[in-house]
N, C-alpha and C positions, 0 to 999 in steps of 0.2 A: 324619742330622739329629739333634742334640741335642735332651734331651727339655725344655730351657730355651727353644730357639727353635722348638719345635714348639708350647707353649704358648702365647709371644706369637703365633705368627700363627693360632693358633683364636681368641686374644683378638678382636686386629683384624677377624677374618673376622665374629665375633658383633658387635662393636658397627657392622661396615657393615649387615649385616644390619637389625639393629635402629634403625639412622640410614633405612635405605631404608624400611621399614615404616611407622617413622614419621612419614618425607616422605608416603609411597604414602596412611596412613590421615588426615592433614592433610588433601592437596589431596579424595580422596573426602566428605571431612566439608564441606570449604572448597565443591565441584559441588555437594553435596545439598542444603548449608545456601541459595546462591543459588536451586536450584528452589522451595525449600519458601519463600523469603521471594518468587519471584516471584508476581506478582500478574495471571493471567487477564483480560481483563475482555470483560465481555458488552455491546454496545451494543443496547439498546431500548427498549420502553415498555409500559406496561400494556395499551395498547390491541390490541399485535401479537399475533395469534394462534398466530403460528408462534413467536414468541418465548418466548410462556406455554409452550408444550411444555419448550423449553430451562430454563425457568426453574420446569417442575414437575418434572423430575427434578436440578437442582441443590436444590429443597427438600426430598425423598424422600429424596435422600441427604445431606442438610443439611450441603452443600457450607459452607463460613462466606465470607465475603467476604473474607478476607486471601488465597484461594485463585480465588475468582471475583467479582470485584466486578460489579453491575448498574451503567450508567451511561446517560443519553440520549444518542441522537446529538445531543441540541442543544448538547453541551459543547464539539462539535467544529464546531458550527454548525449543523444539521443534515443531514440526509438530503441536499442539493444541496451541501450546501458542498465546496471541492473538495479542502480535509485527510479527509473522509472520503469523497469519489468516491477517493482515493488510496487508501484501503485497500478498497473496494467500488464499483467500477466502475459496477454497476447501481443503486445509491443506492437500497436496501433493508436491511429491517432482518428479523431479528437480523443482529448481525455480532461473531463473537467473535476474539478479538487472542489470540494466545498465544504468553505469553510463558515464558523470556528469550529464542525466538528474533524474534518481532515478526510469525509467519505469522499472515494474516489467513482465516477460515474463513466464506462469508459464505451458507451458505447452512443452512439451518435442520433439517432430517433430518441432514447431516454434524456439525453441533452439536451435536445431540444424542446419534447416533453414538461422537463425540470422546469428550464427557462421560460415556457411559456406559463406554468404555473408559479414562481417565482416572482414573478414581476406582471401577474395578471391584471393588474390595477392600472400598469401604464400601458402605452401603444396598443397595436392591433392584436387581438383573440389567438388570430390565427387557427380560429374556428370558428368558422362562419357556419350558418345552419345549412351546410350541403353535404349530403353522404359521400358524394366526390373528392372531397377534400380526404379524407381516411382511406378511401380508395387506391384513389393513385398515389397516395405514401406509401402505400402495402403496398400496389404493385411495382412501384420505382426499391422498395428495399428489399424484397423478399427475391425479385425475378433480373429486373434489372440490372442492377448491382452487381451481382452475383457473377456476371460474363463481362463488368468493362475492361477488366485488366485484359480481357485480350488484345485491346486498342492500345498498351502501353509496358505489358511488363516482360521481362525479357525471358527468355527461351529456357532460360532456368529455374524459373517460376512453375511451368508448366508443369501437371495441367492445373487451368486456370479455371474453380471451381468443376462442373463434372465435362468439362471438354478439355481434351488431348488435343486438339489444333487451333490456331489461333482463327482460322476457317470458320471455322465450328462456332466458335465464341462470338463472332463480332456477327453470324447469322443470326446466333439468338438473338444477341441483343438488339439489332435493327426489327426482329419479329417483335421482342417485345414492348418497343418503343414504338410501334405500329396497334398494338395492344389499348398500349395507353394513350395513342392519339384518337382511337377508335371511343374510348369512355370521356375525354376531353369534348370531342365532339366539336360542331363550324360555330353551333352559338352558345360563347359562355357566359354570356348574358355582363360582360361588363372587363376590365383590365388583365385582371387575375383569372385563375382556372377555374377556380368556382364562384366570378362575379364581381362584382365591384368589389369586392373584402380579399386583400392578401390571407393565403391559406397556408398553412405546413406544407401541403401538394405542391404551392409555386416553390416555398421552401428547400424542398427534398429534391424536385426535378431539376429546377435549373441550372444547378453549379454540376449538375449530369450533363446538363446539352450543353455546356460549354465547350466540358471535354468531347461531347460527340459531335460539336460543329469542329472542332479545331483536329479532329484524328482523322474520324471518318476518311476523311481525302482521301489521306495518305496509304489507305486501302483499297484506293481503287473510285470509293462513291463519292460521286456529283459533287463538285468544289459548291456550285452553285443551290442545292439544297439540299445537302446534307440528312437533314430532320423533316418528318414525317409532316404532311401540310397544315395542320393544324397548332401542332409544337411547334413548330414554325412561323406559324403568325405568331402563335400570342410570344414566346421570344424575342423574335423582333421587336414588340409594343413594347413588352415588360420592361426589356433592357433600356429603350427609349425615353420612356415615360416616370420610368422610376427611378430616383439616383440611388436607391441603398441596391437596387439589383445592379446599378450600371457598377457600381460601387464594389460588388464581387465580382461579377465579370471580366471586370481589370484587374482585380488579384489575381484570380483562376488562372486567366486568359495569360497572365505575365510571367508568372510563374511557369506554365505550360511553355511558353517562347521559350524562356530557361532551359528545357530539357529537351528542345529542339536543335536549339543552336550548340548545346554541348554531345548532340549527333544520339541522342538516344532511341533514335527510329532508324539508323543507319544500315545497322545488322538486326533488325525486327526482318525477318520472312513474314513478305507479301507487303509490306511498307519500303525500305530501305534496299532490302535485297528480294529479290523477282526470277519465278523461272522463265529465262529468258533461251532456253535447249529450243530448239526446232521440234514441232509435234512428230509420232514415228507410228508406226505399223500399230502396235499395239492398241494407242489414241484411234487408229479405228477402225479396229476387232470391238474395243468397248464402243463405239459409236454404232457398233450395226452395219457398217460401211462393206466390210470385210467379211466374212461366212469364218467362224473356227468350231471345233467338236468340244462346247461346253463341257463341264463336269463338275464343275462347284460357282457358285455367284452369291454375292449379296449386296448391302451397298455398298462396303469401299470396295472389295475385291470380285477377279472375276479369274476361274481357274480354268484352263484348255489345253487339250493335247498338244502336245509340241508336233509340227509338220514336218520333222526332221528327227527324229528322234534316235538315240542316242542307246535307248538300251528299250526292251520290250514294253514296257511302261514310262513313261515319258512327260509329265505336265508342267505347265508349266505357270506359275500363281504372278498374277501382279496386283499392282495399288490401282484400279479406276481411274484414279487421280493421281496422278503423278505426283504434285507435290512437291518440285525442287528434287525428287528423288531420280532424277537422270541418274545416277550411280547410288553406293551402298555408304561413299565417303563425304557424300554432300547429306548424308542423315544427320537428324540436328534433336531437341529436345521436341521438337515441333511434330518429330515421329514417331515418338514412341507406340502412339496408340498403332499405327498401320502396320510396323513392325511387326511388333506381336500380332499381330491378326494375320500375317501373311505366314510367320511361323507356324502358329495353329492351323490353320487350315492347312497347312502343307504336312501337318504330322498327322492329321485326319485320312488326309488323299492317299500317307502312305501307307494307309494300313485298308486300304478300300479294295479287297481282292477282286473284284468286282472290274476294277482297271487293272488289270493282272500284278499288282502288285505281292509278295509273300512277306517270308521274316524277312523284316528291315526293308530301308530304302536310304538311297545316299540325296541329299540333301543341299543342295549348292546354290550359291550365289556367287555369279562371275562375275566382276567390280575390274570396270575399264580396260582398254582394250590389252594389256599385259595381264589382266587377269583372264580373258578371252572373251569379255560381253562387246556383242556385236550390237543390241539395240540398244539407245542409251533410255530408258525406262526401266528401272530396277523391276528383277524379275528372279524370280526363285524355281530353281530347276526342281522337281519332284523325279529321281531315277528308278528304276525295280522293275524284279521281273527275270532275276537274274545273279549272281554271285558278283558283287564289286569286288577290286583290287585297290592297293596302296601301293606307292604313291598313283595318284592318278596320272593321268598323260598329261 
């Protein structure tokens, strides 16, 4: 090979090299330059608790919105409409879009998740080396969570995960925010819940204790410390100390005003509306106060021979608890669960020959004083023992 045609073709061999390179670092700049101008977006609202998580670590790490924009679902119509049941199935919010592929991510712990691996390079981990921090995420999503709506959703919600009273629901959830103030603990060695390093745990809990410093009340508990003494301090600090928490907390908190002053707690039983009947005989037979001839009990219900009885068999079943239930006409979504239990056991007692009862038994609930109830605690008459007639008297 001459040394004239060995140099043309090192020529050639370098400028493919350098044409392919410069294809190769083109189309790399051409992919990077599309990610970096696409645009994330997050659908929600200030009001959403789970969403504020997502929306306090896109400000910790002061994500800008050319990379994740906030947006309401009402853009897309809202929460029902069916362009976005099309990307969220269960028509909930947060729900983040990520783009350029178009995957929808709709569930609020994987959102945050996302984000914290996403953009791992800038601001806080949000995993600092404490087992605590994973912790009280799982404890705040799996147990917590699961009971707030009783502090806010309305009567036709119900029930509100596995509780039929709003009672019930806002019990768990002060147990189990007691729970998680017990693995919090007096020394968390620094700001945040697991230490000087903001964690997913301050993340997940605190757009939760907003809603429970600003509900709680209105149920009854302590204006003045609402939250468990531990949750309680480090809230205070947190929201002090830090503007991207002070910075949800005035969404949270403003948004929540919003649905106070347009009276959404007004008709909540045990918030807005209160049994406010006078306590009767019955309040205390259940108390012990009073001597009656038991024959069924558990915890809501307590069943007893009627002292007056009506036919040779006689009982008489009520709710423990009252409940707003002074009559059959102030029952509301809030009773379903007692209803039924006071039905059942009442079709148990009728078939208990044992109380002299045979085939059948007549069944009654006398609802106000034209219906002929003389105490005002709803109570279910168990009759038998005997052949009934129609009409009754």
């Amino acid at each position: 090979m001459s040394q004239r045609y060995a140099t043309a073709l090192l020529a050639v061999f370098i400028l493919t090299a350098v044409t392919f390179v410069n294809a190769f670092s083109s189309a790399s700049m051409s992919v990077t330059g599309d990610v970096n101008m696409a645009k994330h977006t997050l659908y929600d609202m200030p009001v959403s608790n789970n969403g504020a998580s997502c929306r306090l670590i896109l400000y910790k790490k002061q994500i800008p919105t050319s990379e994740v924009e906030i947006v309401s679902p009402s853009t897309m119509g809202g929460l029902k409409d069916p362009k976005f049941l099309a990307k969220n199935p269960q028509g909930l919010m947060p729900l983040l879009t990520v783009n350029p592929t178009g995957f929808n991510i709709p569930e609020s712990d994987t959102i945050c998740r996302y984000l914290m691996s996403e953009y791992s390079s800038v601001g806080p981990s949000f995993q600092p080396d404490n087992v605590k921090s994973n912790l009280i995420a799982r404890l705040h999503d799996f147990y917590l969570t699961t009971s707030q709506g009783s502090m806010y959703k309305a009567e036709s919600k119900l029930p509100i995960g596995r509780f039929w009273t709003r009672k019930d629901g806002i019990a768990e959830f002060r147990k189990q925010m007691q729970i998680i103030d017990d693995v919090i603990g007096e020394d968390r060695g620094g700001l945040y819940l697991c230490g000087p390093e903001v964690s997913l745990a301050d993340a997940r809990l605190f757009p939760t204790m907003v809603f429970a410093k600003m509900m709680l009340p209105k149920f009854g508990v302590d204006e003045k410390d609402p939250l468990p003494p531990n949750i309680g301090k480090w809230y205070d600090e947190v929201k002090m100390s830090d503007p991207d928490f002070a910075k949800v907390h005035d969404e949270v908190l403003g948004a929540l005003k919003g649905w106070d002053e347009g009276g959404r707690w007004d008709t909540i039983f045990l918030a807005g509306m209160r049994d406010e009947d006078p306590p009767t005989i019955f309040d205390k037979i259940v108390a012990g106060e009073i001597p009656a001839d038991v024959v069924r009990e558990d915890d809501k219900i307590l069943a007893f021979k009627d002292i007056n009885p009506a036919a040779p068999a006689h009982v008489l079943v009520i709710p423990k608890d009252r409940y707003g239930l002074s009559n059959l006409r102030k029952a509301s979504g809030e009773h379903v669960e007692i209803l039924g239990r006071l039905l059942v056991a009442a079709g148990q007692i009728a078939k208990d020959e044992s109380l002299g009862f045979g085939d059948g038994a007549r069944i009654v609930i006398n609802d106000g004083p034209d219906g002929g109830q003389e105490v005002p605690h709803l109570h279910v008459h168990v009759l038998g023992g005997r052949k009934m007639t129609w009409p009754p008297g």
